[in-house]
N, C-alpha and C positions, 0 to 999 in steps of 0.2 A: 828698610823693611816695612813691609805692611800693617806690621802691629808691634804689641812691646810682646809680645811671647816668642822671638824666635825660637828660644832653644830648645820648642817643643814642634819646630818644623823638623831640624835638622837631625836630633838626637833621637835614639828608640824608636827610627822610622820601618813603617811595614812596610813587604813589600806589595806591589800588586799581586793581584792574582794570577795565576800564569795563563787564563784567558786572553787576559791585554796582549802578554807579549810571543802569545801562539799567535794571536791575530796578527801583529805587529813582521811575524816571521815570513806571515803569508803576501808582503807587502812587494813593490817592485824591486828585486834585486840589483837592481842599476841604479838605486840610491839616490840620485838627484834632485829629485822629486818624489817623496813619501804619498802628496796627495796623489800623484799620477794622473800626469799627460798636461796638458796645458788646461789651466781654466780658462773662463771666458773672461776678455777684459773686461775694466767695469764700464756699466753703458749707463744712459740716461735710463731704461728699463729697469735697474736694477735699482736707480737711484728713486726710480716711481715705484718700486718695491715697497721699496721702506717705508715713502712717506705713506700709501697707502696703508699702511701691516699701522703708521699711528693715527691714522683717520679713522682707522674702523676701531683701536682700539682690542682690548682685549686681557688677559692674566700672564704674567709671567713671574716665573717659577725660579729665582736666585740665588744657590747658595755661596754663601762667601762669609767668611769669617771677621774681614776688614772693617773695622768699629764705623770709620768717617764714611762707608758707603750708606747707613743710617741716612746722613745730610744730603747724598747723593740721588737718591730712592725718593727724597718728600721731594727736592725741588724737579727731579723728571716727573711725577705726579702732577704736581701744581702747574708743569708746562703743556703735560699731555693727558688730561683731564678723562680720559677716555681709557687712559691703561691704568692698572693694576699693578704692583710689583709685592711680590711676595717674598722679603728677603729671609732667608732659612741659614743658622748656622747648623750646619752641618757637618760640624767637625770642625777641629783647625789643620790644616796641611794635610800629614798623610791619612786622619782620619775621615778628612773627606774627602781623601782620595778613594779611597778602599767602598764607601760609601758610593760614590760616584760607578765606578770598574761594579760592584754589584748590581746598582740600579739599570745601566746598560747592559748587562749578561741577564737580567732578569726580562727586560726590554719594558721595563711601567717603570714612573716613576723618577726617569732622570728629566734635570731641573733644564730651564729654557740657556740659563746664562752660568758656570761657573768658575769660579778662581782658583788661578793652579797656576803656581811658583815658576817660575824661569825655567827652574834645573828639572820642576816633574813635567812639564810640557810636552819634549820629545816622546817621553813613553806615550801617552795619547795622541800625538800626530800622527804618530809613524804605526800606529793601531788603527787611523782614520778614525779613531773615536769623536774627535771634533772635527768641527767645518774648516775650511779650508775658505777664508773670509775674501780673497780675490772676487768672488762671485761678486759680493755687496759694493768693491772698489776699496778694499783695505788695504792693496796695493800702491793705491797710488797717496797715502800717507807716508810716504817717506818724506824724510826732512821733519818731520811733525814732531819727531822723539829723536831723542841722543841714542848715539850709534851701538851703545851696549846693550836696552831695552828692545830698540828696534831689532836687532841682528839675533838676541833669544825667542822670538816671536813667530822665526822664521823654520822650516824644514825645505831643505831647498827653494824651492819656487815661491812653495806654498806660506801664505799667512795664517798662523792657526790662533790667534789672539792676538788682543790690543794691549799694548804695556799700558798698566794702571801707576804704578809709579817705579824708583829704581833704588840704588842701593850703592853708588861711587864712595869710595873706601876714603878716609880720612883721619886723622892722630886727634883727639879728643885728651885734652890732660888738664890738668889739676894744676893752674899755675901758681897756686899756692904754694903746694909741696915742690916745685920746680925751684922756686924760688928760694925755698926756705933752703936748698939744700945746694944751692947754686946750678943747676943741670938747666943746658940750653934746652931750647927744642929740636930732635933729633934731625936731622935734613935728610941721613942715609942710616938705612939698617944696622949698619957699622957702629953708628952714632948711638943708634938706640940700644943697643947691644952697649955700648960703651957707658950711656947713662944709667942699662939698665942696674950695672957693676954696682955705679956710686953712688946711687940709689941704697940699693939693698946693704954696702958697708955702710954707710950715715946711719942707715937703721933697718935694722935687721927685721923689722916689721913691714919693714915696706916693701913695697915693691913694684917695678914699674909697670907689668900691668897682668893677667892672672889668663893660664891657659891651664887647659885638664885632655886638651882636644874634641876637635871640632870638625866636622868635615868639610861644613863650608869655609870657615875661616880660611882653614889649609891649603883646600882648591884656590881660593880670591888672591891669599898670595903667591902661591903655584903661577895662575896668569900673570898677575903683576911682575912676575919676573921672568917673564918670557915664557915659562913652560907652557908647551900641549899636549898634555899628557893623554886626552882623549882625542880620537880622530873618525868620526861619525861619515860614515856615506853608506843612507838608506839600514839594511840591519850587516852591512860589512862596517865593524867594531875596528879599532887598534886600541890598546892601552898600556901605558908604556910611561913609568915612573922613574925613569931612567936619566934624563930627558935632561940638557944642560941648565933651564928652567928650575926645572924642581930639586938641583942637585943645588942651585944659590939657597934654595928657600932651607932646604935640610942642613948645609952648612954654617948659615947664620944661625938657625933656630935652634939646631940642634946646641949651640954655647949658651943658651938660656935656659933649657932645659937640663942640660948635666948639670951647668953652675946652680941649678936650683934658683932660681934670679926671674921665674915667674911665677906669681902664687896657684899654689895647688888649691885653688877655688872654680868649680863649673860655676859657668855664666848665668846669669837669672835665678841664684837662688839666695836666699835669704842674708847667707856669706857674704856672695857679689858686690850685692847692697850696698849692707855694713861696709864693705871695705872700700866702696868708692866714695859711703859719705864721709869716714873718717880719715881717708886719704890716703888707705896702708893699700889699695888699687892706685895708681897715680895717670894711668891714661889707658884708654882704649884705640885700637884699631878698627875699624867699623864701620857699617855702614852709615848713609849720611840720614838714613831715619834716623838717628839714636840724638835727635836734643829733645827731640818730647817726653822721651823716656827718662832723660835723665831729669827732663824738670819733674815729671809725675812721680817719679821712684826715688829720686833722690837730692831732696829739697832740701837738706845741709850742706849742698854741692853752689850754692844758689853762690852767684858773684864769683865762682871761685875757678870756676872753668873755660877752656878757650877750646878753639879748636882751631887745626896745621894740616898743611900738607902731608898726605900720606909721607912715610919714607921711602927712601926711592935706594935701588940695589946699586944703581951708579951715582957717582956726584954731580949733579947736573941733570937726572934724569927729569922724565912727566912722566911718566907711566903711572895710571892707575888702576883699578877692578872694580867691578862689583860683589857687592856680599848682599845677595836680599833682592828680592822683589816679585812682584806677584804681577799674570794676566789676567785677563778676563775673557773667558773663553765660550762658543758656544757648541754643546754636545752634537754630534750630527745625526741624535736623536730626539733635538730640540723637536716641541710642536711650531715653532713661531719664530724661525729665523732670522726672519727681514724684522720682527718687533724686538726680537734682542737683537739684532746687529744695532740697533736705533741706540737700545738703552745704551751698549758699549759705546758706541760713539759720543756717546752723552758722557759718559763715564769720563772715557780714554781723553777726548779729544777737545770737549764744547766747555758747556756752564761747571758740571760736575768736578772736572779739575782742582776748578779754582775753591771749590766747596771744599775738597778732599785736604790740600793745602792749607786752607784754614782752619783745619782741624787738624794739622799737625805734619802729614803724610809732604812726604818729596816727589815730585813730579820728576816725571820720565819724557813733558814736553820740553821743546826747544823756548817757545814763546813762554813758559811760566820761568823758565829760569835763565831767560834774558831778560825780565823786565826791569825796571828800575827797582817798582814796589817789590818786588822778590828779594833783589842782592841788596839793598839799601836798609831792607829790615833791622834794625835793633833788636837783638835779645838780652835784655835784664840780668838771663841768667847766666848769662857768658859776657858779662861785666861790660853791655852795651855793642858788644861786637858785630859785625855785620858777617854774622855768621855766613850766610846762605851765597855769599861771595865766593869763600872759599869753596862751599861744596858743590858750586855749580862750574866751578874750574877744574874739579875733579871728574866730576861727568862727564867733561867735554876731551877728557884724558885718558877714558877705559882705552885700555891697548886692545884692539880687536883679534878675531883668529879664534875665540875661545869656543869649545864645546863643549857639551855635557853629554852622557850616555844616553841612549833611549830606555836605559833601565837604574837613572841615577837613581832613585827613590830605593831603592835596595842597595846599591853600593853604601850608600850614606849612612844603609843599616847597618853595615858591616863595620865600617869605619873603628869603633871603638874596640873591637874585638882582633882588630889586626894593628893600625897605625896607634893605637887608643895604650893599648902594652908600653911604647916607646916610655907616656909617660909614668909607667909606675916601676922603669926600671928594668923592663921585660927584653928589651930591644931599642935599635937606634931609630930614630925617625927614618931613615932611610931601608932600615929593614923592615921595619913596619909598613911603609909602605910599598914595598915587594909585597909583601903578605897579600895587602889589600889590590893592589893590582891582577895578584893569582885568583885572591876570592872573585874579582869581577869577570876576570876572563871565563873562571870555570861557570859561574851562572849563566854568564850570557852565552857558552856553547851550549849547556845546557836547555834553554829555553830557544836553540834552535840560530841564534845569532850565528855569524860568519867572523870570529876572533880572533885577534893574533896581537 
């Protein structure tokens, strides 16, 4: 993930306004192509776009929430002495999204370059609210990014952002408490479920690792095991929780949730913490940003942590997911296109990467996480381990297929209020999520979608 606050992307998210997704409604019916019709390939014209838009210099207008693009912002400065960059938080996640969707309906005031998550991207593509970056030659970076980051970026044809970094899912535990209690490292869901048991009998304070629910967690393992529960072309929706996919993920999860065998603790909050530094959390499933966070948050963790391969729903599996990640996108009400497409390329692609990486953040390129110096890294805090090995083999593992709604930013909202019940006893995860699947169909007929 792009920063240590996820759980203020995913949880008590707004929704847009129903501007975006009237416009959104008005889009090509034939779905294929949201930007509509073919762009022009990229040409050397385009590419003399760009460098001119940093010859001549100029302001650009930033908002993004991402700490490490700070080190991103001085050294494209220091390179292009003639530009400006004005990086503005603007909210984190859906608050600057809503921010964003105003300043566009207002028509003043939206930024040149902004950052918007995987899962809310679709809603402004398919609004044409952003560019459609084929023009600049964003198309022909394929290979540049691992196949999970690249393939979110995309609405049909069209390129509508450059992945800044990505989110491949991986087992984070406590091999202290593993040890202490003898429990292997889980290989399959089965396993974990089975550790989660002798875990929680050894001591009834622990526990293997803490859900309250989540919407993206739930979605990340939905794909990991096959489910596709959404099926996106143009604004013709399917949604469908039914799905043999999501039927592994409710069947497993659901025996950790009756057995009570995961702590009743929401993630990032002060509880969370506590419980991962004193071990009564004993592992995360998660995206592969979470070792900065756990050195910054939780530094009685220090030597005591590793990190594994996801679990996997079959013996023998690779299937992996993403959880987390953010583009950088430009409004197609930017003043200065060809100067932000520059900065993202800077960002996405060149020196800025390698900046972002060393401040913590996981790359969504191919070459930062082939290199030696990447998977060779020692971390201290994971008892010398060459972490970024493992998590760069999980990247290279997202199982593809996967979509998100053109109005996930509101499903997400709902999530607690339908699937969220399951855990306090109200319903089964499986009827929870019926709930949650009706709440999306009726919004999206509602705002004019074609749903079923």
């Amino acid at each position: 993930m792009t920063t240590n606050r996820r759980h203020t992307l995913l949880l008590g998210a707004v929704a847009l306004s129903m501007s975006l997704l009237a416009a959104a409604c008005g889009a090509d019916p034939g779905g294929s192509d949201p930007g509509g019709g073919s762009a022009a390939p990229a040409s050397t014209a385009a590419a003399n776009e760009v460098q001119a838009a940093l010859d001549a210099g100029g302001t650009l207008k930033v908002w993004a929430w991402e700490p490490t693009l700070k080190q991103v912002v001085a050294g494209f400065q220091a390179k292009y002495p003639k530009v400006t960059v004005d990086l503005v938080n603007a909210g984190t996640g859906n608050d600057q999204y809503t921010a964003l969707q105003n300043a566009i309906k207002a028509g003043s005031g939206v930024p040149d370059v902004a950052q918007i998550e995987y899962y809310a991207l679709p809603q402004f593509s398919l609004a044409k609210s952003v560019t459609d970056l084929r023009a600049f030659g964003a198309d022909q970076l394929q290979g540049t990014f691992t196949p999970g980051p690249w393939a979110s970026v995309h609405s049909g044809a069209g390129v509508y952002g450059l992945p800044m970094d990505s989110g491949p899912m991986a087992l984070f535990y406590n091999k202290d408490v593993f040890d202490k209690h003898g429990i292997e490292v889980p290989a399959t869901w089965d396993d974990f479920v089975a550790a989660a048991e002798k875990l929680h009998a050894a001591d009834p304070k622990a526990y293997i690792t803490n859900d309250t629910g989540d919407a993206g967690f739930t979605t990340s393992l939905i794909w990991q095991a096959g489910g596709r529960p959404y099926q996106v072309d143009g604004t013709s929706v399917a949604v469908n929780f039914g799905d043999a996919g999501t039927q592994k993920f409710t069947s497993t999860w659901q025996k950790l949730v009756s057995g009570k065998l995961v702590a009743p603790i929401g993630s990032w909050s002060d509880a969370w913490y506590k419980g991962l530094s004193d071990g009564t959390i004993a592992s995360l499933v998660i995206g592969a940003w979470m070792p900065a966070n756990l050195e910054s948050g939780v530094k009685a963790g220090a030597g005591k942590w590793r990190v594994a391969p996801m679990p996997q729903w079959e013996s023998g599996g690779k299937a992996t997911s993403e959880n987390g990640g953010s583009s950088l996108a430009v409004p197609e009400a930017a003043a200065n296109k060809a100067l932000a497409y520059a900065f993202l390329k800077y960002a996405a692609v060149e020196e800025g990467v390698q900046a972002r990486v060393d401040g913590g953040a996981f790359p969504a390129t191919t070459a930062q996480l082939s290199s030696p110096a990447f998977q060779d890294k020692e971390f201290p805090y994971f008892g010398g381990q060459q972490v970024n090995k493992v998590l760069a083999e999980s990247a290279n593992q997202v199982a593809d297929g996967w979509s998100y709604l053109p109005y996930q930013v509101y499903a997400n909202s709902v999530f607690n209020d339908t699937v969220g019940k399951a855990y306090a006893g109200g319903a089964t995860l499986s009827e929870g999520l019926k709930s949650w699947q009706d709440a999306s169909i009726k919004y999206g007929q509602e705002q004019g979608f074609s749903v079923r």
